[in-house]
FINUDO-624944 format. One line per 10 residues: their letters; for each residue x, y, z of C-alpha. Coordinates in pm, 1 decimal, always signed. Layout:
A	X:Y:Z  ...
***
This chain:
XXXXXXXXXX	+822.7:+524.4:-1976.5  +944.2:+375.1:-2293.2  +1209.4:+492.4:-2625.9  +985.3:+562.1:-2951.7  +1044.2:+184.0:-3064.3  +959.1:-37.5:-2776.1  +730.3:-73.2:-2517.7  +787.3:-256.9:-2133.7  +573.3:-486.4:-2018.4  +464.3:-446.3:-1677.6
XXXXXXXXXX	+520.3:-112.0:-1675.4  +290.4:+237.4:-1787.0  +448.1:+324.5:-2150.2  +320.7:+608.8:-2391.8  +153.4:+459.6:-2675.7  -19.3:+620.3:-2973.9  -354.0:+531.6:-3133.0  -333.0:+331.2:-3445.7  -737.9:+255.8:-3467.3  -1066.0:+246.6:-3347.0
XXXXXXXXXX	-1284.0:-93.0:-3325.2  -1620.6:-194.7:-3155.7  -1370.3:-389.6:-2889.0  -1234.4:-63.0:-2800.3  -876.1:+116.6:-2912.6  -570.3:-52.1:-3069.9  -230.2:+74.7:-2989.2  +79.6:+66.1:-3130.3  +270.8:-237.4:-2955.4  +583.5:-195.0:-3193.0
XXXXXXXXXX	+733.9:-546.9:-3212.2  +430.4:-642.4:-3035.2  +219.4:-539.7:-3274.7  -121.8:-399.0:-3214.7  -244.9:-385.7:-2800.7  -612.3:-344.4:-2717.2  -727.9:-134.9:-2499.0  -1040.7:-241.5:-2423.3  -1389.7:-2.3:-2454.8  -1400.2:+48.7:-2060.0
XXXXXXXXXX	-1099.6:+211.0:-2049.8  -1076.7:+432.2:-2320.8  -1089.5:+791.4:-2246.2  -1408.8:+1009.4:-2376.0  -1339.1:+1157.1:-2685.0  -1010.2:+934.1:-2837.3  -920.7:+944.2:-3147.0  -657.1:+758.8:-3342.8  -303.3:+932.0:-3346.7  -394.1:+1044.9:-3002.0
XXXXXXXXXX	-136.7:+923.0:-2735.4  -196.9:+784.5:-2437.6  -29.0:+665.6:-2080.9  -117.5:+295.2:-2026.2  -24.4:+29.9:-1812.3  +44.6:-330.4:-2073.0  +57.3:-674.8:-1916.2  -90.9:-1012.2:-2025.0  -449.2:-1097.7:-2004.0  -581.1:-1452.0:-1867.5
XXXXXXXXXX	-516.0:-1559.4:-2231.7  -155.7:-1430.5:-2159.4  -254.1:-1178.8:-2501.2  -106.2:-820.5:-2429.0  -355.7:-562.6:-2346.5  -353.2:-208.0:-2192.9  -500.4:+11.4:-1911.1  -549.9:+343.2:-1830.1  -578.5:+164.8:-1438.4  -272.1:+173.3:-1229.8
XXXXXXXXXX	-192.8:-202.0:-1001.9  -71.5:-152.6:-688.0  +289.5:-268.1:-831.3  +438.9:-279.3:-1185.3  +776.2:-469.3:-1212.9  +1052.7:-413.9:-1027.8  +867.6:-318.3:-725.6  +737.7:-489.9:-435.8  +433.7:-474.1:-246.8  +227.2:-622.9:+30.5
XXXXXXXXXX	-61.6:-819.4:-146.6  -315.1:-1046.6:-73.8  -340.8:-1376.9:-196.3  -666.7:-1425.5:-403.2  -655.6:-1801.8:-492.3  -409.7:-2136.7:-476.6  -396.3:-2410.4:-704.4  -171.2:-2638.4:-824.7  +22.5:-2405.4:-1000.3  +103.6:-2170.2:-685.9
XXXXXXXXXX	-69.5:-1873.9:-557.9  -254.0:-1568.1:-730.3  -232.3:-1273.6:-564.7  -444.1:-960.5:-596.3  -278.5:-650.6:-749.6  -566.0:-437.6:-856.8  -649.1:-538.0:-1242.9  -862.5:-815.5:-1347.1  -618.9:-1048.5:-1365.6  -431.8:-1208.3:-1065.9
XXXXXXXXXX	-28.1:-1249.5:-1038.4  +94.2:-1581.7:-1023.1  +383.9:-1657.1:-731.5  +511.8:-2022.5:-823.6  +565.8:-2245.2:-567.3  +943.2:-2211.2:-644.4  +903.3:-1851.0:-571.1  +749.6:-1869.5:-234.9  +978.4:-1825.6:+59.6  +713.8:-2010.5:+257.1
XXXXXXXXXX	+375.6:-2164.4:+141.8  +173.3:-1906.6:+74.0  -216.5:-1954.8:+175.7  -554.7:-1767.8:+90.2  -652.4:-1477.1:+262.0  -317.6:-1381.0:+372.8  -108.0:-1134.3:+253.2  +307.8:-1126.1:+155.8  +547.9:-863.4:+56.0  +644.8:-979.4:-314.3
XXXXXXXXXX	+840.6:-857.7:-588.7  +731.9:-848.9:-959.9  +919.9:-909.2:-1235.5  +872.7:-1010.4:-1626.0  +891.3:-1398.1:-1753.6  +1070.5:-1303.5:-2058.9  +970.7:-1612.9:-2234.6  +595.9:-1557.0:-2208.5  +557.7:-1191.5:-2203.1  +376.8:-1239.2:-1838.4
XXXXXXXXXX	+400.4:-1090.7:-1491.2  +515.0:-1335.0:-1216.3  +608.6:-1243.6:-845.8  +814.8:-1384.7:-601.5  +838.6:-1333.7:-196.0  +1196.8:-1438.6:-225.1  +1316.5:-1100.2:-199.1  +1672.0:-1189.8:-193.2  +1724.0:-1312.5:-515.3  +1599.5:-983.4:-650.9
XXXXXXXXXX	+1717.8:-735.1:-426.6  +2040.9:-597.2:-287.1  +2132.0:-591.3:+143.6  +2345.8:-287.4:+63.2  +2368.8:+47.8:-71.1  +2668.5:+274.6:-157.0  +2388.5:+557.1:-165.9  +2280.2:+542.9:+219.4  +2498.2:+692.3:+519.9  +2445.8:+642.1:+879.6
XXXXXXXXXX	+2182.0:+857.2:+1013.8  +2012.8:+866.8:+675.0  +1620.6:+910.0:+708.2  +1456.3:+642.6:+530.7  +1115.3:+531.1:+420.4  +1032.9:+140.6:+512.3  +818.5:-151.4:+390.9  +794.9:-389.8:+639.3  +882.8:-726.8:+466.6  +865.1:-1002.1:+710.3
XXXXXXXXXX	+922.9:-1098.1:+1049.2  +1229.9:-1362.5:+1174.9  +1396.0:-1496.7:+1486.7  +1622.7:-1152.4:+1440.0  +1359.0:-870.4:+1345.9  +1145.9:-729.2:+1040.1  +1317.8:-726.0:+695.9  +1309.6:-417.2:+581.8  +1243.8:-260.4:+194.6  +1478.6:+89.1:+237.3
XXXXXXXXXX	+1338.9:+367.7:-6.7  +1240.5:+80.3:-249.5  +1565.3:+0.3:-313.5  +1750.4:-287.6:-110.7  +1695.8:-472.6:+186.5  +1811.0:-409.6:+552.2  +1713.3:-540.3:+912.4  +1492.0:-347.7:+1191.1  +1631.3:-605.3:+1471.7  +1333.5:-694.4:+1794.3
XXXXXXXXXX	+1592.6:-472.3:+2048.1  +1510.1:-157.1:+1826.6  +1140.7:-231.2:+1796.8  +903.3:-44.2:+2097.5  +576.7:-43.2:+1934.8  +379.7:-281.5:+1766.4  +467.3:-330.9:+1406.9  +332.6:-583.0:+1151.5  +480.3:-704.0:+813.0  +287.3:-433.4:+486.6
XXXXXXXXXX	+347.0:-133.2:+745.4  +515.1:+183.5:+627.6  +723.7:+380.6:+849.4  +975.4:+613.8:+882.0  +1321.6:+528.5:+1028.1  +1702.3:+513.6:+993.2  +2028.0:+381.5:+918.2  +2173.3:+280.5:+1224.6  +2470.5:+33.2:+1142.7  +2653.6:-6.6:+800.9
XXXXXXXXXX	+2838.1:-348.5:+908.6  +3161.7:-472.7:+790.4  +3005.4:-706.9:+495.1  +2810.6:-392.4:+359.2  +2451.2:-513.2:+551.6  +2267.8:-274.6:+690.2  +2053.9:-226.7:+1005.0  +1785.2:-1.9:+1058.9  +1642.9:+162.1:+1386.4  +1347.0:+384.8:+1445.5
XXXXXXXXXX	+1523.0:+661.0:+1593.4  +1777.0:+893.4:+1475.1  +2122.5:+797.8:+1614.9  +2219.8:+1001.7:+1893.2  +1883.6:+1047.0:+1966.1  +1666.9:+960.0:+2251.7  +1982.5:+989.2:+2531.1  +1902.6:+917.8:+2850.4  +1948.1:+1262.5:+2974.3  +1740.4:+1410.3:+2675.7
XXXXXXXXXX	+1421.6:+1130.4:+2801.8  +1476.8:+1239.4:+3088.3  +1386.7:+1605.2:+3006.3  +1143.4:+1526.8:+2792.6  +996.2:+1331.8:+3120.2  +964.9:+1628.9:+3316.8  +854.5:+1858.5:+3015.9  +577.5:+1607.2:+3002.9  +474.1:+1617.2:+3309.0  +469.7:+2005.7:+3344.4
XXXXXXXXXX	+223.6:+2016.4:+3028.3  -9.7:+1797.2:+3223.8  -38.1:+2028.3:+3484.6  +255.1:+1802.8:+3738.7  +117.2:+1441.6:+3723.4  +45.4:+1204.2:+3496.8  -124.7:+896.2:+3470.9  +204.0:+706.8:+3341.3  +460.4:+490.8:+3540.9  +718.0:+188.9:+3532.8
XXXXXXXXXX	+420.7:-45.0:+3510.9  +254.0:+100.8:+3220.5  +230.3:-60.3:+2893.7  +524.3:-59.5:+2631.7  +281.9:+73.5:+2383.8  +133.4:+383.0:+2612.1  +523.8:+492.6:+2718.5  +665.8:+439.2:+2336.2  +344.3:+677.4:+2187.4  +451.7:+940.1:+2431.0
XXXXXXXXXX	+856.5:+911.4:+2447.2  +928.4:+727.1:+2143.1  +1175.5:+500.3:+2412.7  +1124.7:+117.1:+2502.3  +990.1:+38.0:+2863.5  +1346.4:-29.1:+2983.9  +1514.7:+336.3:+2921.6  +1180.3:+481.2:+3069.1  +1184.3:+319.5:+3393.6  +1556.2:+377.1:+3384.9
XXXXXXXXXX	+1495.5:+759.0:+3360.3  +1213.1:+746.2:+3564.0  +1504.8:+597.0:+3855.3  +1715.8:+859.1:+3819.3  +1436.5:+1127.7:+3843.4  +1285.3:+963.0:+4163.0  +1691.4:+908.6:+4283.2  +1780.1:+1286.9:+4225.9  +1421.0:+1413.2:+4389.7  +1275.7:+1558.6:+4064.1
XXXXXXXXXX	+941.8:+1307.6:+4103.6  +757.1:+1129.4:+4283.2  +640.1:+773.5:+4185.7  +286.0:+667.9:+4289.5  +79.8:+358.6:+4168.6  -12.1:+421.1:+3797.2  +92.3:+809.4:+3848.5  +431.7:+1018.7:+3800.1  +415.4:+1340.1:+3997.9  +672.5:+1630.0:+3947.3
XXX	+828.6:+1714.2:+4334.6  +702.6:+2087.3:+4379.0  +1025.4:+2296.9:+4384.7
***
């Protein structure tokens, strides 16, 4: 949204009618001057001095025009996008309006190719009036908060992948780390999820998990285990050799705390482990 004597590009902004033309409506752009919005967009019966909520950014002949279409990110955000085209310039990526974002070559934490997509930020080039992204996240972003506390639930965008885990976008305001040990499902980078705040270290960094703290104890899977197994009637077709994927939909654990609690279940008498089925020991 905007004062009564600007307008922000890259952003939606309430702007009034100043006239009609066979091109479609012309708002009023302040120091911008007039902004088209063009026929297609214009709302059934619009007058001038009507006002409207549009979305103003830079045409491919970088003029200022407006839409009543929202992209997929306005500036200051950051979203997982698709790259459209590459040239010499750098790469266009795909944000939902006619015209492509460019992400310099400068701006690209790695080469960017066709077809793929990247988690990039948007932001204004204040010298031309024209959206640009960037996948350097980093240089736009914080890796702390003041505002977050451990245990917090969080919404995530999942950035990228590295030697150490995904980087994480935390409520769409800073950046955080989901390292590989917390990870027991399959996860790929433009994924939202729900998770955590597990550590707030020393330097102010943050790392995430994707269970509550405190959660998940041994003695609670262990529980949940044999709750499982009651619901199914006293056997199941899950054991210490099923798939990561299968024991984390059910328990929400990693293969290595399951087979641990599975030990200590078959140790104290409480099941019986046969191939590719768990059976509850009648009492």
């Amino acid at each position: 949204m905007t004062d009564s004597k600007a307008i922000k590009i890259g952003r939606m902004n309430r702007m009034q009618v100043v006239k009609d033309s066979s091109y479609g409506l012309f708002l009023d752009g302040y120091e911008h001057g007039e902004v088209l919005l063009p026929r297609r967009y214009v709302p059934s019966e619009t007058v001038p001095g009507d006002w409207l909520e549009v979305f103003v950014y830079a045409d491919s002949e970088d003029r200022l025009v407006a839409t009543t279409e929202t992209p997929k990110a306005m500036v200051g955000e950051v979203a997982y996008l698709r790259v459209a085209a590459v040239n010499d310039v750098g790469a266009f990526v795909d944000w939902g309006l006619p015209k492509d974002v460019l992400v310099p070559f400068s701006e690209q934490a790695d080469r960017m190719q066709e077809g793929y997509s990247y988690c990039v930020y948007l932001y204004e080039d204040r010298y031309k009036d024209r959206i640009v992204a960037s996948s350097k996240l980093s240089k736009f972003l914080p890796e702390h908060s003041s505002a977050h506390r451990h245990g917090q639930a969080v919404s995530l965008l999942l950035c990228g992948k590295s030697e150490l885990g995904f980087k994480c976008l935390v409520d769409n305001s800073f950046l955080a780390l989901l390292h590989h040990a917390d990870v027991f499902q399959p996860l790929t980078p433009g994924r939202t999820i729900d998770g955590y705040i597990k550590r707030i270290r020393e330097d102010g960094r943050i790392d995430i998990s994707l269970s509550p703290p405190g959660g998940n104890k041994q003695g609670d899977l262990e529980e949940r285990i044999v709750q499982y197994l009651q619901e199914q009637g006293g056997s199941a077709n899950i054991s210490d050799k099923s798939p990561p994927d299968d024991i984390y939909k059910l328990f929400q654990t990693s293969k290595k705390n399951f087979k641990r609690a599975l030990s200590v279940l078959y140790k104290t008498r409480k099941v019986l482990l046969e191939k590719d089925v768990t059976r509850l020991v009648d009492d």
